[in-house]
C-alpha positions as CSV (number, residue, x, y, z in Angstrom):
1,X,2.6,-30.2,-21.7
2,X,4.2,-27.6,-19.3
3,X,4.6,-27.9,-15.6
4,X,5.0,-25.8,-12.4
5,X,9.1,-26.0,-12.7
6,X,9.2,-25.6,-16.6
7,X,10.8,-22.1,-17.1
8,X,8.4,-19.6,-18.7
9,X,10.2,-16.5,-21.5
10,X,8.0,-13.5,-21.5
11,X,9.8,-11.0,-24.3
12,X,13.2,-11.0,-22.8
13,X,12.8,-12.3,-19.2
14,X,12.9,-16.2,-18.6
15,X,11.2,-17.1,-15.4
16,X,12.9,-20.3,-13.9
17,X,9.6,-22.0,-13.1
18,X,6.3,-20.6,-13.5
19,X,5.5,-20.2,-9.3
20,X,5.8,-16.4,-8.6
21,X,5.1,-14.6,-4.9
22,X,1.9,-12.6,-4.8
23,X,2.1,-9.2,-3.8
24,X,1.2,-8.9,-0.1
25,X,1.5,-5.3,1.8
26,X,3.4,-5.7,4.1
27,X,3.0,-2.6,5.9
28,X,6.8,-1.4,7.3
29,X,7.4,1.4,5.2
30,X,7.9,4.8,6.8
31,X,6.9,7.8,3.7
32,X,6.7,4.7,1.7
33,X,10.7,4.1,1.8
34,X,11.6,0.5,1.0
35,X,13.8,-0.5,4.4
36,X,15.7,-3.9,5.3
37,X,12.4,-5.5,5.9
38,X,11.5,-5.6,2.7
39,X,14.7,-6.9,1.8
40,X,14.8,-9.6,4.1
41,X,11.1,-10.7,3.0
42,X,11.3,-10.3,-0.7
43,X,15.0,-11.8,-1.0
44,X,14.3,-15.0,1.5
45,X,11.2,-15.7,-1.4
46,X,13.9,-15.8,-4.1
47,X,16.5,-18.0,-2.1
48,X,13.2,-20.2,-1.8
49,X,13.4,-20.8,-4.9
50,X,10.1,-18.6,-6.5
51,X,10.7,-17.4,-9.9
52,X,9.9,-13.8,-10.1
53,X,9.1,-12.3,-6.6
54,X,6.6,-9.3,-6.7
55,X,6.9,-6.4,-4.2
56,X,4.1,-5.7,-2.4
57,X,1.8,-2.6,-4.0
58,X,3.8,0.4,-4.6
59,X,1.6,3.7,-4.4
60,X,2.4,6.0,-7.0
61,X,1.6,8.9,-5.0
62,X,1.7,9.7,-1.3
63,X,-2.4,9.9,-1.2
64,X,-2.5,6.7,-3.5
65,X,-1.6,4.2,-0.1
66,X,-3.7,2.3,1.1
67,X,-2.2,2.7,4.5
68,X,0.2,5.5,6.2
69,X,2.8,2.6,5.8
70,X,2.5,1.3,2.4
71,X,5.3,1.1,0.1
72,X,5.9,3.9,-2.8
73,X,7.4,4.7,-5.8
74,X,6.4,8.3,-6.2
75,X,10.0,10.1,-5.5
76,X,13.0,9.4,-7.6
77,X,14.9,9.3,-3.9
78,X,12.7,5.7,-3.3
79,X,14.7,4.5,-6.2
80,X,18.1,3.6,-4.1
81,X,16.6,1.5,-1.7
82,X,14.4,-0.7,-4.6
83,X,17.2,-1.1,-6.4
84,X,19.2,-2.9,-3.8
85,X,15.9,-5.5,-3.3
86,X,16.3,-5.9,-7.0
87,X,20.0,-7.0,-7.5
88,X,19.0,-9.3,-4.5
89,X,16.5,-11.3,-5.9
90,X,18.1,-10.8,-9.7
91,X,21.2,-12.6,-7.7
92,X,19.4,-15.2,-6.0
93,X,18.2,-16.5,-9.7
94,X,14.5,-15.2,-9.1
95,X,13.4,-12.3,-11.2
96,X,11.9,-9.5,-9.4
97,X,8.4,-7.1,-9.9
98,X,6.9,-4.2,-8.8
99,X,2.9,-3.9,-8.6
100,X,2.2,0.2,-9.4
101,X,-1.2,0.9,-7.8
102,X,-3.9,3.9,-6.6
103,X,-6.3,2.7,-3.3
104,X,-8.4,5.8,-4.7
105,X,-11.3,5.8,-1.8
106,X,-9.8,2.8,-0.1
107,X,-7.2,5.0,0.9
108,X,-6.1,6.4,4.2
109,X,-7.1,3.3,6.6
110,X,-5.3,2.2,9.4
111,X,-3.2,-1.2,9.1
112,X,-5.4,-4.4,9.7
113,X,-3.0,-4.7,13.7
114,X,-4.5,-1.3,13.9
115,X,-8.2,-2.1,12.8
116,X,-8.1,-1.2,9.1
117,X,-10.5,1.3,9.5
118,X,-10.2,4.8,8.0
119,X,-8.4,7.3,9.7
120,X,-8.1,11.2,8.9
121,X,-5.1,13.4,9.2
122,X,-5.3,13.4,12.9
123,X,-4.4,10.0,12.8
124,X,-1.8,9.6,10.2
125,X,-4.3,10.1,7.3
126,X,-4.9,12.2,4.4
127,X,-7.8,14.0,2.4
128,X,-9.6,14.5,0.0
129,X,-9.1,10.6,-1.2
130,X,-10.1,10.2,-4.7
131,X,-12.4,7.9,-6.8
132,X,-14.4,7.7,-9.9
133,X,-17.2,9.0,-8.5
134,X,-18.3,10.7,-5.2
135,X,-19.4,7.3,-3.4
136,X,-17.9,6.1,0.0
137,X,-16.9,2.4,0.3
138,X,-19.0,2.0,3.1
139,X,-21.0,4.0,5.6
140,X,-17.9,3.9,7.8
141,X,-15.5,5.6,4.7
142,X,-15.4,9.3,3.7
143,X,-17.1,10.3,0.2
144,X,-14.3,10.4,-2.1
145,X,-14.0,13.2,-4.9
146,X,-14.5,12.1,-8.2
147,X,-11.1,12.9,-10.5
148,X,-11.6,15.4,-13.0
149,X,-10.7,15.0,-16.4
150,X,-7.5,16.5,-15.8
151,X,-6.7,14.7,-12.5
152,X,-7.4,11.3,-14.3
153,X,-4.4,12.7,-16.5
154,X,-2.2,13.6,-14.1
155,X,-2.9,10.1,-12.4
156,X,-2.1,8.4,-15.5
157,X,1.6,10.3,-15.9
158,X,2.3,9.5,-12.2
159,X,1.5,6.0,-13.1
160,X,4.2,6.1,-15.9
161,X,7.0,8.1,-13.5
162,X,6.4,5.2,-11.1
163,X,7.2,3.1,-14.2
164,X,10.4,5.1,-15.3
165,X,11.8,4.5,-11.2
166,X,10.6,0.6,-11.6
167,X,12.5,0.6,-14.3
168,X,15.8,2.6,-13.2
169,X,15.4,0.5,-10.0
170,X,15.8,-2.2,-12.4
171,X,12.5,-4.2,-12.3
172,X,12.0,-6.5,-15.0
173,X,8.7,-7.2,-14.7
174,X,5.7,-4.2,-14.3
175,X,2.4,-5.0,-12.8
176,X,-0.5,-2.1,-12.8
177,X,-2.7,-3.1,-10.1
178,X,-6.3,-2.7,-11.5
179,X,-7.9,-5.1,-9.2
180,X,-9.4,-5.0,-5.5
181,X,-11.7,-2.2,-5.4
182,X,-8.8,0.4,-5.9
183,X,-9.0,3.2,-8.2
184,X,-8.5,1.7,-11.3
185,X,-11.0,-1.1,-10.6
186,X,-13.3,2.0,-9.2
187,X,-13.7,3.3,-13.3
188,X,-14.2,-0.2,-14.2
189,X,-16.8,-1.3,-12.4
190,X,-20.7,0.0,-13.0
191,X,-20.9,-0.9,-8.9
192,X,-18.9,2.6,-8.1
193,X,-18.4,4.5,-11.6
194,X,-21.7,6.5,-12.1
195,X,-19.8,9.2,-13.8
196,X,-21.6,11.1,-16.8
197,X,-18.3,11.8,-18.9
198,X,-16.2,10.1,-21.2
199,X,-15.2,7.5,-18.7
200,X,-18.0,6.5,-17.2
201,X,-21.3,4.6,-18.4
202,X,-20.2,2.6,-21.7
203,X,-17.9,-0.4,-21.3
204,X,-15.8,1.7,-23.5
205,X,-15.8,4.3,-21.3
206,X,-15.1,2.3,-18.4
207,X,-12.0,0.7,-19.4
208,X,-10.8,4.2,-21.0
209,X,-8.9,4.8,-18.4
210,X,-6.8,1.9,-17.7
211,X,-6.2,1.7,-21.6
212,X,-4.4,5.0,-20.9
213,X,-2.7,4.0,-18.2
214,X,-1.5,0.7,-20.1
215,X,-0.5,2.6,-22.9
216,X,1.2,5.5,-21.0
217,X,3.4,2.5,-19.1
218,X,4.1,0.6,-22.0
219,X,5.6,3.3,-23.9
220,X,8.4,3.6,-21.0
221,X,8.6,0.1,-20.2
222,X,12.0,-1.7,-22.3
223,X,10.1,-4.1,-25.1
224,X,12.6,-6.1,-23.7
225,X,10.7,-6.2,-20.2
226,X,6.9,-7.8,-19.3
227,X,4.1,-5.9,-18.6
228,X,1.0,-7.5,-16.3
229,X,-2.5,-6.1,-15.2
230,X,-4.1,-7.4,-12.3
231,X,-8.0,-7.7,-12.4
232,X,-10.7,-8.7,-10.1
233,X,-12.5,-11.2,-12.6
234,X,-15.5,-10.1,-11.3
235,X,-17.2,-7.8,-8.4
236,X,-19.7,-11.0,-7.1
237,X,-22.2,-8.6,-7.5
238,X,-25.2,-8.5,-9.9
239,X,-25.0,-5.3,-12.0
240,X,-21.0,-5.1,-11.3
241,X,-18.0,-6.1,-13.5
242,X,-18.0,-9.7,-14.7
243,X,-15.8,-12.1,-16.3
244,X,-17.0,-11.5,-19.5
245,X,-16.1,-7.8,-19.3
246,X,-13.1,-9.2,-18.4
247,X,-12.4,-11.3,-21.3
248,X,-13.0,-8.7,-23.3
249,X,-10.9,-6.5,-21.7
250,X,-8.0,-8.6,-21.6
251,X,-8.5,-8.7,-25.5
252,X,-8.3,-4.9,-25.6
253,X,-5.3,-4.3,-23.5
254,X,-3.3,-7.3,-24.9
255,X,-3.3,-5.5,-28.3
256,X,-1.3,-2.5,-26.2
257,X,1.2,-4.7,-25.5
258,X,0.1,-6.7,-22.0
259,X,2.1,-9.8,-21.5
260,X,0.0,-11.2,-18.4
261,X,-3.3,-11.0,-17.2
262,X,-3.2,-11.8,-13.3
263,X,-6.7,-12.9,-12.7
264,X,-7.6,-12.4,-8.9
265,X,-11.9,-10.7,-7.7
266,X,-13.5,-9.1,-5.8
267,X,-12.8,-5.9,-3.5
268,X,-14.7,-3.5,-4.8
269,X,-18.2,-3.5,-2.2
270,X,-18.0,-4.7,1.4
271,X,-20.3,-7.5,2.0
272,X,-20.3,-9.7,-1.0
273,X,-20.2,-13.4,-0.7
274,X,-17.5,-15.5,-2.2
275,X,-17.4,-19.1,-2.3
276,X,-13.8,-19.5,-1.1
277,X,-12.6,-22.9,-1.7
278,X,-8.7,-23.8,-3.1
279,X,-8.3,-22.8,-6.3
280,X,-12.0,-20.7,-6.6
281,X,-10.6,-18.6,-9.0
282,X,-8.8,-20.5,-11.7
283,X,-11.9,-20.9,-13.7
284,X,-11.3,-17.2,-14.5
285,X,-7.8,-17.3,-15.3
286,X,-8.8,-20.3,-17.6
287,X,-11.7,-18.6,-19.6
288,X,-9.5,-15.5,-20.1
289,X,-6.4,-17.7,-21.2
290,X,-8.8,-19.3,-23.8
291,X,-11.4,-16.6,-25.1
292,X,-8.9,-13.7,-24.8
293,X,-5.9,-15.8,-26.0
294,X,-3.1,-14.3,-23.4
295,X,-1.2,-15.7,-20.5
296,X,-3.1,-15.5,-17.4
297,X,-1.8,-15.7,-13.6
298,X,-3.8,-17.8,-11.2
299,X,-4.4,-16.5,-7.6
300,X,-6.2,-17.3,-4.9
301,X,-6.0,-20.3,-2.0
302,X,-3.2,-21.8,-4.1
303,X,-1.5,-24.4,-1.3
304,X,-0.8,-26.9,-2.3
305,X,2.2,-28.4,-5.0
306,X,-0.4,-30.9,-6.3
307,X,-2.8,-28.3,-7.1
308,X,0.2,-25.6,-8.2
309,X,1.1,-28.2,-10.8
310,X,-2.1,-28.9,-11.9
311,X,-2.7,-26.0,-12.8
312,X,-0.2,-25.4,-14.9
313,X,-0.4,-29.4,-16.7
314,X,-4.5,-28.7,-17.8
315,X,-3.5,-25.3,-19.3
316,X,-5.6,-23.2,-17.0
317,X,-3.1,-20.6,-16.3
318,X,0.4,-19.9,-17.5
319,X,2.1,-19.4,-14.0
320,X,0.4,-19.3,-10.0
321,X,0.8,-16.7,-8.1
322,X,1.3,-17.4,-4.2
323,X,0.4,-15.1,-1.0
324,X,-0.2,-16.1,2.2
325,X,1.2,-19.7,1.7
326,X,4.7,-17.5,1.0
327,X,4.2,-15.7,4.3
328,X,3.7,-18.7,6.0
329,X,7.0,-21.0,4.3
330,X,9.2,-18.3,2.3
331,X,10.9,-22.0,1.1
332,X,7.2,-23.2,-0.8
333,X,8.8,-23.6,-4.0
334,X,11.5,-25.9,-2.6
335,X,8.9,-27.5,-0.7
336,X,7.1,-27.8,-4.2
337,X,9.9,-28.9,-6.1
338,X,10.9,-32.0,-3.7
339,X,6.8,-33.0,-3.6
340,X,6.8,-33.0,-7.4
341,X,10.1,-35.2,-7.8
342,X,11.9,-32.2,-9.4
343,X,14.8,-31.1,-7.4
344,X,16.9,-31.2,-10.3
345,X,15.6,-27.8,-11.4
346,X,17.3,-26.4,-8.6
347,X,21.3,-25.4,-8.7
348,X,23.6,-27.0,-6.3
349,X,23.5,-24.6,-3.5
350,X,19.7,-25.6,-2.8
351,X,21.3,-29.3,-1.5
352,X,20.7,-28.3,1.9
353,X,17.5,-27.5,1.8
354,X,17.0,-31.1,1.3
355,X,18.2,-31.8,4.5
């Protein structure tokens, strides 16, 4: 039976433990240039003992951010700075990702200390913002244009650039961000994709594009290195995407060589109601570990050691993925570790911490 500090081999990358930090924007990039912030935060999680530490989401084009000050990955000149945050973590024994992702008509929005709202180019924004079809977010978003056929192929080779610089950067681990309501999970869902084409309607046609996208990274990704897709198990929303398109999905995008399937909802209409409680959405991870038969990532009001571990003992995910917690105690995984009576998976120069 595994446990939350048992070390976890994906291809050629052992994790030391299976507790990795969430992506979380962090919002302190200028043109989406990595900076010493980010080194300071993503570093201090691997000193805190987490074993593979994901950047926050990396737009893979300037109009892909979600905000003005997202991180980015677009320009081989964002490289440099990347790779420094990577020999960092790789040297504080953690193992460090990057999350690849498109906002599509969640784009251009002001940081949540600013409001979150959208803003145009007056304000630091940009247009036209992109989608799978021409449907605002909200009354309070601009419509988005839909991608063309050709546009969804150009979107799909910026998504594997951004994978040759992860990988240059050094990046052992490659997450596409498919989850939240961002452009990806805009195609998926029958909530925003009303498009007549081949990627819209079917479930075939839905997931078309991501299968590209997967494929399109895969074939630059290193066999030797993991590949991850993040999900929103389901839109909360009668008629949208569910967890048993989900399953199925997983099934067809493990076959193209998906190690992980991070297993996080919602995002994709304002207004839905989820019933938060710790934990809320393991069950999802769980069904998709057992139908679709891969490893899953749980996600999701994860605070706790107790819980962490538990996780991990009843075989409902494969690792847990922690956010806010992280924000909150960069040293949660040491925290964890003397909880759970395992301190001895920790090399000496963690004694201190115990102090």
């Amino acid at each position: 039976m595994s446990h939350l500090f048992e070390p976890l081999t994906l291809r050629d990358v052992t994790l030391r433990n299976r507790i990795v930090v969430s992506p979380m924007c962090q919002y302190s990039s200028i043109d989406g240039y990595a900076n010493d912030w980010h080194w300071v935060h993503l570093t201090s999680r691997a000193v805190g003992g987490a074993g593979l530490v994901f950047t926050e989401a990396a737009a893979i084009e300037p109009q892909g951010r979600i905000s003005p000050e997202d991180l980015g990955i677009w320009s081989d000149d964002q490289i440099e700075a990347l790779a420094k945050i990577v020999t960092s973590i790789h040297n504080c024994g953690a193992v460090a990702g990057i999350q690849l992702a498109h906002a599509g008509r969640k784009a251009s929005t002001a940081k949540p200390s600013e409001g979150g709202h959208a803003i145009d180019e007056s304000q630091g924004g940009w247009r036209p913002i992109v989608s799978s079809s021409a449907v605002a977010f909200s009354p309070k978003h601009p419509t988005p244009e839909a991608l063309t056929v050709e546009e969804i192929q150009q979107t799909t080779e910026a998504f594997a650039q951004a994978a040759r610089r992860s990988v240059e950067a050094g990046f052992r681990v490659i997450e596409i961000h498919a989850a939240h309501g961002y452009l990806l999970h805009q195609f998926l869902s029958p909530l925003v994709n009303q498009r007549q084409d081949e990627y819209g309607g079917s479930f075939e046609n839905r997931t078309r594009f991501l299968q590209e996208v997967v494929r399109a990274v895969r074939e630059i990704v290193p066999e030797r290195d993991s590949l991850w897709v993040r999900i929103s198990a389901t839109d909360w929303a009668e008629q949208g995407w569910d967890i048993e398109q989900s399953i199925s999905l997983s099934d067809k995008i493990k076959s193209l060589g998906v190690d992980v399937i991070d297993c996080s909802s919602g995002g994709t209409i304002p207004g839905v109601k989820i019933p938060l409680s710790p934990g809320y959405q393991v069950p999802f991870a769980e069904r998709i570990r057992r139908e679709a038969k891969i490893q899953t990532g749980a996600v999701g009001l994860i605070t706790s050691a107790e819980l962490a571990d538990y996780i991990i003992r009843a075989g409902q995910a494969d690792v847990v993925l922690i956010g806010r917690e992280f924000l909150r105690n960069p040293y949660w995984a040491l925290q964890a570790a003397k909880e759970l009576g395992q301190e001895k998976f920790y090399p000496v120069q963690y004694e201190r911490a115990w102090i």
